[in-house]
N, C-alpha and C positions, 0 to 999 in steps of 0.2 A: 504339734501333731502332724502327721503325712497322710491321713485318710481321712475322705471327707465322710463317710460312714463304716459303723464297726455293728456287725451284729452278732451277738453272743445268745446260744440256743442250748440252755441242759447247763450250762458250767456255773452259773452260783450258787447251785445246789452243793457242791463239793470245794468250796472255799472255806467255810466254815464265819459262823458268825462273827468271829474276832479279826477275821480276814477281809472281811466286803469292804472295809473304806478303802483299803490298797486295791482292791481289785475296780473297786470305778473311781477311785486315781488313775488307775492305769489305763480305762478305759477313757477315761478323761483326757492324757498325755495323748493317746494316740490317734483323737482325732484334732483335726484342726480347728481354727476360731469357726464358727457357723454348721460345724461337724455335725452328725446327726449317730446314734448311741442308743441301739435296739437290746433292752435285755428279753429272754425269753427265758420263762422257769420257774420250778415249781417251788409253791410258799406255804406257808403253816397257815392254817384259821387261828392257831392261835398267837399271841403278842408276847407272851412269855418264855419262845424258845421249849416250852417243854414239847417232847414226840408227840405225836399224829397218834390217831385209833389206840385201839387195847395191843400192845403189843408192836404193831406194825414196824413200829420205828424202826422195833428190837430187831426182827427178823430182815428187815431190806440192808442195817447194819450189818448186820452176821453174813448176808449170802447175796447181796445185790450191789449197793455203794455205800462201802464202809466208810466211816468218819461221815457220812454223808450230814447237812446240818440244812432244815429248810428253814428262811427266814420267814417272819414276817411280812405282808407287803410295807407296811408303817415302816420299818427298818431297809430295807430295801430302797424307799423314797431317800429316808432321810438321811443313807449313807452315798446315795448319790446325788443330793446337793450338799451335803457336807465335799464334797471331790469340787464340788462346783457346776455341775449339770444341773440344767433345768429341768424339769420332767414337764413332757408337756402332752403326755398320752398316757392313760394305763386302760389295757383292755384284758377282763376276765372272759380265757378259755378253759372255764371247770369243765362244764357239761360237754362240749366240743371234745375235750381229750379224754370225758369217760366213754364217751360214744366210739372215738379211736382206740381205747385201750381194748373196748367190748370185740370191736371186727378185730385187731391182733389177735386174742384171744380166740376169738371162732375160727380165727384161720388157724391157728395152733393148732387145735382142738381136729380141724378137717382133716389137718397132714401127719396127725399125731405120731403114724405107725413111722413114716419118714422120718419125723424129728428124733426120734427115740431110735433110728439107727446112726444118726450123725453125734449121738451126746450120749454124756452115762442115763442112766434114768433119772437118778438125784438130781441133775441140774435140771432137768426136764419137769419132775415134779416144782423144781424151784421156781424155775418162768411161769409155769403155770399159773401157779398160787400168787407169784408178781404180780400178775396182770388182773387176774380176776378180782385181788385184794387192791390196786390200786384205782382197779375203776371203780369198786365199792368207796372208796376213799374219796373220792371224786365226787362222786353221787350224793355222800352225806355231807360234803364240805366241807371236810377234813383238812383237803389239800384243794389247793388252785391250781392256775395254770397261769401265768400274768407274762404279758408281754407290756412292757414299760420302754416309751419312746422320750429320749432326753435330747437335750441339746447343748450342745456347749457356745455360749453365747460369745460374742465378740466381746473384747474390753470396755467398749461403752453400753453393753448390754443388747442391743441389738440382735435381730434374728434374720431369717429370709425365709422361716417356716409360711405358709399360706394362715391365712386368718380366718377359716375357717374348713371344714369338713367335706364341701361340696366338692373338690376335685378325686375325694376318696368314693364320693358317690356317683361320679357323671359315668 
């Protein structure tokens, strides 16, 4: 690998489940021994791959990110120590990104007459209902928000991560 850290934010969402072990293989390649391998992105509550909320799935497919497929976090972990990362962090941003989804929305909502001279209406009506339905989703735990810190360990296993928290708090 040639980077000592790789952060990926929004893209395993659109790999698709049969995809993720290549994709943190790759992410794997690309850093080096001691690397450090940030994923950010959004996961299903549920373990069984079936769509989120009544519907949702259907509609973010059809009119926002087609083929789009949210893992699991379990599958997520486990296709990235199957690549050979360690995960040595995962922090849930549910509530944090339905709070963000909420202000998107009321800003939407403020400049509406604006937005609706830059786009047709339909896709106007469509971000709307994105936003509003995704921080609902959020809210009930539908979906996450998971930021996942791995590391790709030297050959004798070895790290130079810090051994505990306290530098993330000083």
């Amino acid at each position: 690998g040639r980077f000592d850290k790789v952060v990926s934010v929004g893209m395993f969402e659109h790999v698709g489940h049969a995809n993720l072990g290549l994709y943190f293989q790759q992410l794997y390649d690309a850093v080096r021994p001691g690397g450090l391998v940030m994923n950010h992105g959004i996961t299903s509550r549920y373990t069984d791959g079936r769509p989120v909320g009544k519907g949702a799935g259907d509609f973010i497919d059809r009119y926002v990110f087609p083929h789009g497929e949210l893992p699991h976090l379990s599958l997520a972990v486990a296709r990235m120590s199957e690549a050979g990362l360690e995960v040595v962090d995962v922090e849930s941003l549910r509530l944090h990104y339905a709070r963000t989804l909420d202000f998107w929305s009321a800003n939407l909502e403020a400049r509406l007459k604006e937005a609706a001279r830059l786009v047709p209406e339909e896709t106007l009506r469509i971000w709307r209902l994105y936003l509003a339905g995704c921080a609902y989703g959020f809210k009930r735990g539908w979906i996450n928000l998971h930021q996942i810190l791995a590391i790709r360990p030297h050959e004798d296993g070895s790290h130079e991560l810090p051994w505990s928290r306290r530098d993330l708090y000083a």
